[in-house]
C-alpha positions as CSV (number, residue, x, y, z in Angstrom):
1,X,150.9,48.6,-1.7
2,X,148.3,46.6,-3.7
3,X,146.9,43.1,-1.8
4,X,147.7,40.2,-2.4
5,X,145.5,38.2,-4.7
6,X,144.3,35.0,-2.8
7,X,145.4,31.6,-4.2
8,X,142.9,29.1,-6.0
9,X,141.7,27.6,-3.0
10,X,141.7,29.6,0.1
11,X,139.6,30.8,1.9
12,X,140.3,33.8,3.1
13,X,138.7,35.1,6.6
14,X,137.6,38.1,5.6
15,X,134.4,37.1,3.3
16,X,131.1,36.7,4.3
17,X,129.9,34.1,7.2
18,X,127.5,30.9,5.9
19,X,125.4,30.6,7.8
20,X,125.1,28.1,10.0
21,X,122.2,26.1,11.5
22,X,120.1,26.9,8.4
23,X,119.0,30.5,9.5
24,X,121.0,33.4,8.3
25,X,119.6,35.2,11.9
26,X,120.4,32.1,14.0
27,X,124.1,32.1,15.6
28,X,123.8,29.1,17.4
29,X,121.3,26.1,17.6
30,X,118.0,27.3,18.5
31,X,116.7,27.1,22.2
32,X,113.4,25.4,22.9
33,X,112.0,29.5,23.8
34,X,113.1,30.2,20.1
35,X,111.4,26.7,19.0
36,X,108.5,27.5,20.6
37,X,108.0,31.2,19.9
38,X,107.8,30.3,16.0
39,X,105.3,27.7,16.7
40,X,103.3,30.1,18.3
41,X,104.2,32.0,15.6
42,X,103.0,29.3,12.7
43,X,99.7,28.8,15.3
44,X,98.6,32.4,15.2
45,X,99.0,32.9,11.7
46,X,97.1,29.7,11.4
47,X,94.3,31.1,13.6
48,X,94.6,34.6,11.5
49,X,94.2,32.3,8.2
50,X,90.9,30.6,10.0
51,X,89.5,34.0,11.4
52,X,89.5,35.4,8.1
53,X,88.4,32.1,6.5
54,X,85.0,32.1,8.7
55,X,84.7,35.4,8.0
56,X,84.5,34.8,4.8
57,X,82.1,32.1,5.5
58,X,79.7,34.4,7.7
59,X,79.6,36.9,5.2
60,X,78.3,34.3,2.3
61,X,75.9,32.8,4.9
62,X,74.9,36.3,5.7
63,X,74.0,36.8,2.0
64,X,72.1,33.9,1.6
65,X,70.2,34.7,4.8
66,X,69.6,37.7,3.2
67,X,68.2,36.4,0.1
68,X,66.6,33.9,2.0
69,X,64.8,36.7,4.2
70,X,63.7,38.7,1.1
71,X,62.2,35.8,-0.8
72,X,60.6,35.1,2.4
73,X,59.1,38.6,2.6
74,X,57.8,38.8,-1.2
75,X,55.9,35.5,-0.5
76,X,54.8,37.1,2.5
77,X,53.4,40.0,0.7
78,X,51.9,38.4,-2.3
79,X,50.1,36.2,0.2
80,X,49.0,39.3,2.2
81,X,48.3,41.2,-1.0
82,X,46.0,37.5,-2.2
83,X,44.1,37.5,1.0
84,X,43.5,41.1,1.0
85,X,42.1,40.9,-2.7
86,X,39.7,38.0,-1.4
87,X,38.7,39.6,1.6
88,X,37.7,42.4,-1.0
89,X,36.0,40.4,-3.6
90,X,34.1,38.9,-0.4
91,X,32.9,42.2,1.1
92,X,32.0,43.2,-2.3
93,X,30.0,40.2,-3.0
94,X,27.7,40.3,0.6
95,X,27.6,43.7,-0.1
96,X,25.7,43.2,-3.4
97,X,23.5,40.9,-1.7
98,X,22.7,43.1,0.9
99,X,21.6,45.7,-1.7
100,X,19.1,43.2,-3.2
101,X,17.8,42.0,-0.5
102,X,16.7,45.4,1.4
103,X,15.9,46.7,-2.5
104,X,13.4,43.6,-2.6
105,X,12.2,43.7,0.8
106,X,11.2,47.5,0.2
107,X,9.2,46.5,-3.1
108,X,7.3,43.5,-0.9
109,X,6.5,45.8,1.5
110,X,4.7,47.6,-1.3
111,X,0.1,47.6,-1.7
112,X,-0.3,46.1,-4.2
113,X,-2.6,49.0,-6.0
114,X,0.5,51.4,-5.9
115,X,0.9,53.2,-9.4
116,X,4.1,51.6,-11.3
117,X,5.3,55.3,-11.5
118,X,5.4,55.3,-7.4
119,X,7.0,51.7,-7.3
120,X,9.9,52.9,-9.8
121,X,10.7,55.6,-7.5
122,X,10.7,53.7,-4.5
123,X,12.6,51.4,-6.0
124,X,15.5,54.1,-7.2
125,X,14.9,56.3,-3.8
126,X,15.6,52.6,-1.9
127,X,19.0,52.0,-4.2
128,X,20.0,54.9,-3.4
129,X,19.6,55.3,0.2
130,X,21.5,52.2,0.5
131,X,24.2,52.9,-1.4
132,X,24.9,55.6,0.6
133,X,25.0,53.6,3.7
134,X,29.0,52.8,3.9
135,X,29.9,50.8,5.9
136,X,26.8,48.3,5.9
137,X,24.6,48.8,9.1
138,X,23.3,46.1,10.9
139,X,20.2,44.2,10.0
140,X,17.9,46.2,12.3
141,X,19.2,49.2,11.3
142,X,19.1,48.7,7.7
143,X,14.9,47.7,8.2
144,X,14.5,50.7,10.0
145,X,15.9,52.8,7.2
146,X,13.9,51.1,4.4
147,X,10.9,51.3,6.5
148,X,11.2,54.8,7.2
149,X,11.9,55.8,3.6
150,X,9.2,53.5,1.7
151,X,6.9,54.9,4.5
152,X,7.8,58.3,3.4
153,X,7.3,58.1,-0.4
154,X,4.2,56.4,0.2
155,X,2.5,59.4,2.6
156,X,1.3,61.5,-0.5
157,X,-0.2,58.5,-2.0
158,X,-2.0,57.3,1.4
159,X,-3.3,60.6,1.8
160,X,-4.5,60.6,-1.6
161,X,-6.3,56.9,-1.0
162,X,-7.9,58.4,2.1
163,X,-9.3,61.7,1.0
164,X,-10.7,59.6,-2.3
165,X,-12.3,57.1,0.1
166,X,-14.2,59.9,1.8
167,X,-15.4,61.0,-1.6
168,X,-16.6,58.0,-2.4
169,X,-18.2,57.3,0.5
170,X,-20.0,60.9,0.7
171,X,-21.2,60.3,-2.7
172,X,-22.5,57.1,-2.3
173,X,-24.2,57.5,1.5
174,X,-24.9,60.9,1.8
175,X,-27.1,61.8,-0.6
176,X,-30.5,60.6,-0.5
177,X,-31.1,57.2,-2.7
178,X,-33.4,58.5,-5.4
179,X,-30.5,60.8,-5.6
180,X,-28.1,58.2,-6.4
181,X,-27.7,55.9,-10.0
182,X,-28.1,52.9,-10.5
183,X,-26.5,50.3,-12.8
184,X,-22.6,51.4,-11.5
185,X,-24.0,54.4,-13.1
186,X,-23.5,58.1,-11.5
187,X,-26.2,60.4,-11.3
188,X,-25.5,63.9,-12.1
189,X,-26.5,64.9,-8.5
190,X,-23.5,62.3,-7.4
191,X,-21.4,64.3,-10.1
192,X,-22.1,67.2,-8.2
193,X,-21.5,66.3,-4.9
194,X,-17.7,65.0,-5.9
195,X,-17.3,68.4,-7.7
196,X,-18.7,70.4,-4.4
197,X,-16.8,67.6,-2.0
198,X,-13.1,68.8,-4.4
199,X,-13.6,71.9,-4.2
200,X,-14.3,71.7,0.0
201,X,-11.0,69.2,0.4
202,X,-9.0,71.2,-2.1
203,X,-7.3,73.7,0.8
204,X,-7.5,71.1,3.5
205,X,-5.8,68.7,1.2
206,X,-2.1,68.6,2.3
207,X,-1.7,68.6,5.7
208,X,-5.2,69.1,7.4
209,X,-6.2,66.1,9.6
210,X,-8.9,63.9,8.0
211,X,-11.5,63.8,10.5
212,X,-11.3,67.8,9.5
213,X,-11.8,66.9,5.8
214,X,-14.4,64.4,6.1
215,X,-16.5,67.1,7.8
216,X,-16.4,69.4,5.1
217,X,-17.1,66.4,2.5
218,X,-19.9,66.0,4.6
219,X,-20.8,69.7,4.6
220,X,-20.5,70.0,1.0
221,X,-22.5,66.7,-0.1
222,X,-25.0,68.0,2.4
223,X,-25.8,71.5,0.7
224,X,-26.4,69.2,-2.8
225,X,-28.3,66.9,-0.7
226,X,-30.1,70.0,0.4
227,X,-30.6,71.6,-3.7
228,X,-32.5,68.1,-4.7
């Protein structure tokens, strides 16, 4: 049979509960356990809420550290890369004056009857030298090495001073007096003790020891001592 329909204003006791106490899953007034557990429950998601709010926070700090750490580190390196560039232009700079210095005190150190030719090429051979000297020796080390070279380019031309000396000197002692001229004037029996005297030194010339080529000057000046 069909149910009875339910009369304007019943309330029939088979419909849905209200619920009661405000909370559909509460069936009676809550305890002070259930109280409590959804405070703890309102406090942790409080503290979840906070975690993730200082997380938050960290991770901005964190990027401005970071940007503050690189912009810390480009200043750092322009300053290194400023210094460095100094430190440079300061090397180079004593460097240069090194040069000229040793370059001048080789060229002091110079007679001062040395050909121009010969100065020029102590000069270029002292440039050089140094130039070649990297890193920069010490002060000592650097005299040594210009001594040593100048005294080396200038051998040949020593030599050359000494072996003329003895000419000169064979030419105008060593022959008897009426032999000689007079007026800075050469006799032709001085020209022809320098020819015989060039012709005696010209094997003896490089490397024999002077005392050896003074006594064939004096050999050679002798035999035109000996024809007048």
């Amino acid at each position: 049979p069909s149910l009875p329909r339910p009369l304007p204003g019943d309330n029939p006791s088979s419909g849905p509960a209200k619920p009661r106490h405000g909370h559909a899953a509460l069936l009676a007034e809550p305890s002070e356990e259930v109280i409590e557990a959804a405070e703890e429950v309102v406090v942790l998601e409080s503290e979840v809420k906070a975690l993730g709010l200082r997380r938050q926070k960290e991770e901005v700090l964190d990027w401005f550290r970071g940007r503050e750490a690189e912009e810390e580190e480009r200043l750092a390196a322009e300053e290194a890369e400023e210094r460095a560039s100094l430190a440079e232009e300061q090397a180079r700079r004593e460097r240069v004056e090194w040069l000229r210095t040793w370059e001048a005190h080789a060229m002091d150190s110079l007679p001062w009857d040395v050909p121009p030719q010969l100065r020029l090429q102590v000069q270029q051979t002292t440039r050089d030298r140094l130039l070649s000297l990297n890193p920069t020796p010490a002060p000592p080390v650097t005299q040594q090495v210009v001594e040593s070279l100048v005294a080396r380019l200038l051998a040949p031309w020593r030599r050359e001073q000494d072996i003329m000396a003895i000419l000169v000197e064979a030419r105008d002692t060593l022959l008897p007096p009426a032999a000689r001229g007079s007026g800075g004037e050469l006799s032709q029996w001085q020209i022809r003790a320098i020819r015989a005297s060039a012709e005696a030194v010209k094997p003896l010339w490089t490397d024999a020891p002077l005392v050896e080529i003074q006594a064939a000057v004096k050999q050679a000046v002798s035999h035109v001592a000996a024809e007048y």
